[in-house]
C-alpha positions in Angstrom: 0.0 35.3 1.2 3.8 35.0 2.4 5.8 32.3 0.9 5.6 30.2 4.4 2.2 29.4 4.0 2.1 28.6 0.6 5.1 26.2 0.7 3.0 24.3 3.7 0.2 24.2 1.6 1.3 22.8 -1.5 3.4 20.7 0.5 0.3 18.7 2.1 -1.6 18.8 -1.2 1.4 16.7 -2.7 1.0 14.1 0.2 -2.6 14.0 0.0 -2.0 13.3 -3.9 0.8 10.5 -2.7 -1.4 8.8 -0.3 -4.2 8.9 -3.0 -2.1 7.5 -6.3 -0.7 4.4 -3.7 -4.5 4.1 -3.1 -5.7 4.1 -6.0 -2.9 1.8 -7.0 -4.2 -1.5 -4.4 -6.0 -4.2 -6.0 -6.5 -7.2 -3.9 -3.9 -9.8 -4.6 -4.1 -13.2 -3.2 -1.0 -14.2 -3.5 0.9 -10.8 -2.0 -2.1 -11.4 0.8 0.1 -15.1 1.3 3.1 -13.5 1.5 2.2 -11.3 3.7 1.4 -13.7 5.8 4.9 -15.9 5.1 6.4 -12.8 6.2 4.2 -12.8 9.3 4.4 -16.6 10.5 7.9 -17.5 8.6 10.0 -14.8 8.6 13.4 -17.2 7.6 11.6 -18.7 4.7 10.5 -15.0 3.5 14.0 -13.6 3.8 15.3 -16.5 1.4 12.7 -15.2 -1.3 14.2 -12.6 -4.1 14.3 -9.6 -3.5 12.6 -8.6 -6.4 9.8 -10.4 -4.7 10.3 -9.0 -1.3 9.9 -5.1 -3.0 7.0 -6.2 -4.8 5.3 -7.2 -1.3 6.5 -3.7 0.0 5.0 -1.3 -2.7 1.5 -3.7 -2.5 1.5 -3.5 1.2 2.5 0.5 1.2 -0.7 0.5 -1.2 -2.8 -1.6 0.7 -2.2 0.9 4.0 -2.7 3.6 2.0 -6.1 2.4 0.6 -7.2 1.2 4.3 -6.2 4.5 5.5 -8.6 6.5 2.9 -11.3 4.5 4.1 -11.5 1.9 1.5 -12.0 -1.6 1.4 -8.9 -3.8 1.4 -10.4 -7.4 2.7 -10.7 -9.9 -0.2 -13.5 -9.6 -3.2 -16.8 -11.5 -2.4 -18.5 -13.5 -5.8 -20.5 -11.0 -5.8 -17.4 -7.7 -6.2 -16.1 -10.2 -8.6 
């Protein structure tokens, strides 16, 4: 096996193991889901918020697209998930 290979290789198994720890990482939060949506419908208000608060959105969004794009359910918990 030349070295080529085996760097490419190891290289996509460390992504698949990033997208999968942001995965695993999502857990439905109502109140990110509303800033989210801030962000979306009042983008002025949203860039007045910390920035603490503004990072925390990115990392739960970043885990949120990660989740959705292993094929897991990101919509909000029904009584019964609960």
């Amino acid at each position: 096996m030349n070295t080529a290979s085996r760097y490419q290789y190891a290289h996509e198994d460390r992504e698949a193991k990033r997208l999968r720890l942001h995965a695993d990482a999502f857990k439905y939060n109502a109140a990110m889901e509303q800033l989210a949506q801030m962000k979306r419908d009042r983008p002025e208000q949203y860039e007045q918020m910390s920035p603490v608060v503004r990072i925390s959105l990115g990392h739960y969004e970043a885990a949120k697209a990660a989740a959705k794009q292993l094929g897991r359910n990101v919509s909000a918990p029904t009584d019964r998930e609960v």
